[in-house]
VMD Tcl script that draws the C-alpha trace (Angstrom):
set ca {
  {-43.88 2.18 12.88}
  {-44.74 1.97 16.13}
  {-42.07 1.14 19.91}
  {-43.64 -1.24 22.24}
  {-41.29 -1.78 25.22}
  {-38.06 -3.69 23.53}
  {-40.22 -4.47 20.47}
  {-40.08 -2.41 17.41}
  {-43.08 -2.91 14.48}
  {-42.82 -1.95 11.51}
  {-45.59 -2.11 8.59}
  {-46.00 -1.12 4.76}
  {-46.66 -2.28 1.09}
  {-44.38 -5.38 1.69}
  {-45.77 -6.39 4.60}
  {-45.58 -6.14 8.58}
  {-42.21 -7.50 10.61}
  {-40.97 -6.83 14.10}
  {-38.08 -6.56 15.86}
  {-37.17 -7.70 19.47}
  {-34.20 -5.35 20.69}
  {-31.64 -6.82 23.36}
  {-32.49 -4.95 27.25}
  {-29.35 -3.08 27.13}
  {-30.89 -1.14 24.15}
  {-33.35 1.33 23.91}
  {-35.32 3.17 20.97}
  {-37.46 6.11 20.14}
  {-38.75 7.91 17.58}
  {-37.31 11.15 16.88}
  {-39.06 14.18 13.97}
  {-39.95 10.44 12.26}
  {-36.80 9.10 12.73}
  {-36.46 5.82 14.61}
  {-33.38 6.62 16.96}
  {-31.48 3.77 18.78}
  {-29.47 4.13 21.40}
  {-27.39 2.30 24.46}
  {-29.76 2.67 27.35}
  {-28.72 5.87 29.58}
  {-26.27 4.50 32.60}
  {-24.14 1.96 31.09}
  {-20.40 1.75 31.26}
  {-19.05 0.92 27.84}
  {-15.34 -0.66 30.02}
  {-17.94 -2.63 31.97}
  {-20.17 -3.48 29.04}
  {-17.93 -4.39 26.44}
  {-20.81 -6.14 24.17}
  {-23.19 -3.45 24.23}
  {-21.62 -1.25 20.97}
  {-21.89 -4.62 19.02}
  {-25.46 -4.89 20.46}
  {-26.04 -1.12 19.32}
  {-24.87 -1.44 15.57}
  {-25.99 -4.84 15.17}
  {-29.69 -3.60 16.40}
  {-29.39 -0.90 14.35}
  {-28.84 -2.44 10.86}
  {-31.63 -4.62 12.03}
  {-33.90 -1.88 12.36}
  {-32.64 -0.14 8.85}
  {-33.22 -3.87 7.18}
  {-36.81 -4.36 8.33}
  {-37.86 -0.51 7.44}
  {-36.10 -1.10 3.78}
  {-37.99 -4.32 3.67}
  {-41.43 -3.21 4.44}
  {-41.29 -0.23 2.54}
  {-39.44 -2.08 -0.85}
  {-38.49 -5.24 -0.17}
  {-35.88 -7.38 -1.34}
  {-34.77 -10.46 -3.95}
  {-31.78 -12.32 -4.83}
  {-31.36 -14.04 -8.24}
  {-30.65 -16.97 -9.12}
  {-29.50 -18.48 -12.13}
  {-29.92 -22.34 -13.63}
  {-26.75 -23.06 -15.81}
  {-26.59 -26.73 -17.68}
  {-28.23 -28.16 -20.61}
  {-32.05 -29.33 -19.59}
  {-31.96 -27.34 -16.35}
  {-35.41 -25.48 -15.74}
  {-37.62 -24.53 -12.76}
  {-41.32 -24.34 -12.60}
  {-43.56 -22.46 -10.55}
  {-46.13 -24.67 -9.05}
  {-48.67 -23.19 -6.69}
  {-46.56 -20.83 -3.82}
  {-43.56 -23.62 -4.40}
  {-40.96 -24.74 -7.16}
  {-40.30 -27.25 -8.78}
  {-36.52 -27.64 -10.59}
  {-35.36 -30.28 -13.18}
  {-31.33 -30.22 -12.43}
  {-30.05 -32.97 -13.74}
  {-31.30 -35.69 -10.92}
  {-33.40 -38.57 -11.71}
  {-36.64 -37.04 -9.96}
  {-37.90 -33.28 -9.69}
  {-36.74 -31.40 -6.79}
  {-39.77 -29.53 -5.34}
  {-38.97 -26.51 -3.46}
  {-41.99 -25.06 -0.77}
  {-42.17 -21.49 -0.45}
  {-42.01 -19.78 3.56}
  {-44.15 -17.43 4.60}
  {-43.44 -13.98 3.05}
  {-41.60 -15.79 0.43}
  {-42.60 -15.56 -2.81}
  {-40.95 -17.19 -6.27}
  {-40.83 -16.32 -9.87}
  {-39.38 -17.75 -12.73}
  {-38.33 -15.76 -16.24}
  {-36.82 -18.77 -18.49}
  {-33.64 -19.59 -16.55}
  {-33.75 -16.97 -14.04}
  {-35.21 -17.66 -10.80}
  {-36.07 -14.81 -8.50}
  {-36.54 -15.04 -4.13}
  {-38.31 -12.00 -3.01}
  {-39.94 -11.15 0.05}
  {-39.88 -8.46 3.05}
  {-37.58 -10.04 5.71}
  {-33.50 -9.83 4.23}
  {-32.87 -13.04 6.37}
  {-35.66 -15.14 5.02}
  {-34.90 -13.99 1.26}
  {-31.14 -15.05 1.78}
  {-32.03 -18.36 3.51}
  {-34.56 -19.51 0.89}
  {-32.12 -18.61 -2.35}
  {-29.34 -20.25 -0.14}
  {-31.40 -23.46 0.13}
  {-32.27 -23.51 -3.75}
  {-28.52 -22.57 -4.55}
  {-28.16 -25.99 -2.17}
  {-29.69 -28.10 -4.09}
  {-27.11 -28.16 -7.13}
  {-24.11 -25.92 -6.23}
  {-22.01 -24.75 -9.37}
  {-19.74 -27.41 -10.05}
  {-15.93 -26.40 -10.92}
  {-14.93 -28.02 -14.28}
  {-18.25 -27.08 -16.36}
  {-19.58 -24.52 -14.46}
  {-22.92 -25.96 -14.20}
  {-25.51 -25.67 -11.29}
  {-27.61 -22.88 -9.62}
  {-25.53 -20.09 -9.22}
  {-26.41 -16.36 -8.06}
  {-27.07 -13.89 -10.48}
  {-23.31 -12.21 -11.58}
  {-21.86 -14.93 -9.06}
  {-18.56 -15.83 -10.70}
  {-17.83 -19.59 -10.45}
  {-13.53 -20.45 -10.88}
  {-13.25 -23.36 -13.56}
  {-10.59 -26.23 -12.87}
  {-8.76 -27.47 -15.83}
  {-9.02 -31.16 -14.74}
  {-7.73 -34.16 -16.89}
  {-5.87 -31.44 -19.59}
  {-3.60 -30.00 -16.98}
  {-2.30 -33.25 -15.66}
  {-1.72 -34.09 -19.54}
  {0.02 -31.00 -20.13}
  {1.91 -30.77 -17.62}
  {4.20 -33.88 -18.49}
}
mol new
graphics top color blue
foreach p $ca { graphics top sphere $p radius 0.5 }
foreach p [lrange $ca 0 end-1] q [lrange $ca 1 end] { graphics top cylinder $p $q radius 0.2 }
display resetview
């Protein structure tokens, strides 16, 4: 990990990311610690935003360290009868119930893999992981009377009754 200015780098196993920090914030590194701070001479009655600047830059900083050094995934799971997904190449390729194949291209730092019904986003950056298995979760949200669609894993989807609740209700 290294400070350059207002620009934080960080690199491990998972990969290399960096971090542009707002001026109003400065960092240093601290007995290996990375230590953020307001910069010295600001008036928090003045500078209302800066706090939010200070925690938000923070949990930045914590995100990209945890991501480098472990990374991080998001599950996904395909619920309905003839639902699959494919891995072809650095991409996907899902069968959910459309007349065509919907073919899914991996990001940089992205990577996909795919255990029966179970698909699996990991990479180094939290944003980019939660953006891709947002976009494949897109593609065929869970649907409210059957339940079926892409869903996340342990996501719990609320079922409608539909037609037998306007029958039983006469």
């Amino acid at each position: 990990m290294e400070i350059d200015g207002q620009l934080i780098k960080a690199k491990g196993p998972k990969g290399e990311l960096s971090l542009d920090m707002r001026p109003e914030i400065a960092a240093e590194i601290q007995g290996g610690n990375l230590i953020i701070k307001p910069k010295e001479g600001l008036d928090f009655k003045k500078e209302k935003r800066v706090p939010a600047f200070w925690g938000l830059t923070r949990a930045l900083a914590a995100n990209m360290l945890k991501g480098v050094s472990t990374g991080y995934e998001k599950k996904l799971e395909l619920i309905g009868i003839g639902y699959k997904a494919n891995l072809e190449g650095e991409g996907l390729t899902l069968s959910v119930g459309f007349s065509h194949p919907v073919k899914v291209k991996a990001r940089p730092g992205i990577k996909f893999a795919v255990e029966k019904t179970v698909i699996t986003v990991s990479g180094a950056d939290k944003e980019l992981v939660g953006q891709a298995a947002a976009q494949i979760r897109r593609i065929r949200p869970p649907e409210p009377y059957k339940g079926k669609g892409i869903r996340y894993a342990g996501e719990r989807v609320r079922k409608k009754l539909g037609k037998k609740a306007a029958v039983t209700a006469k």
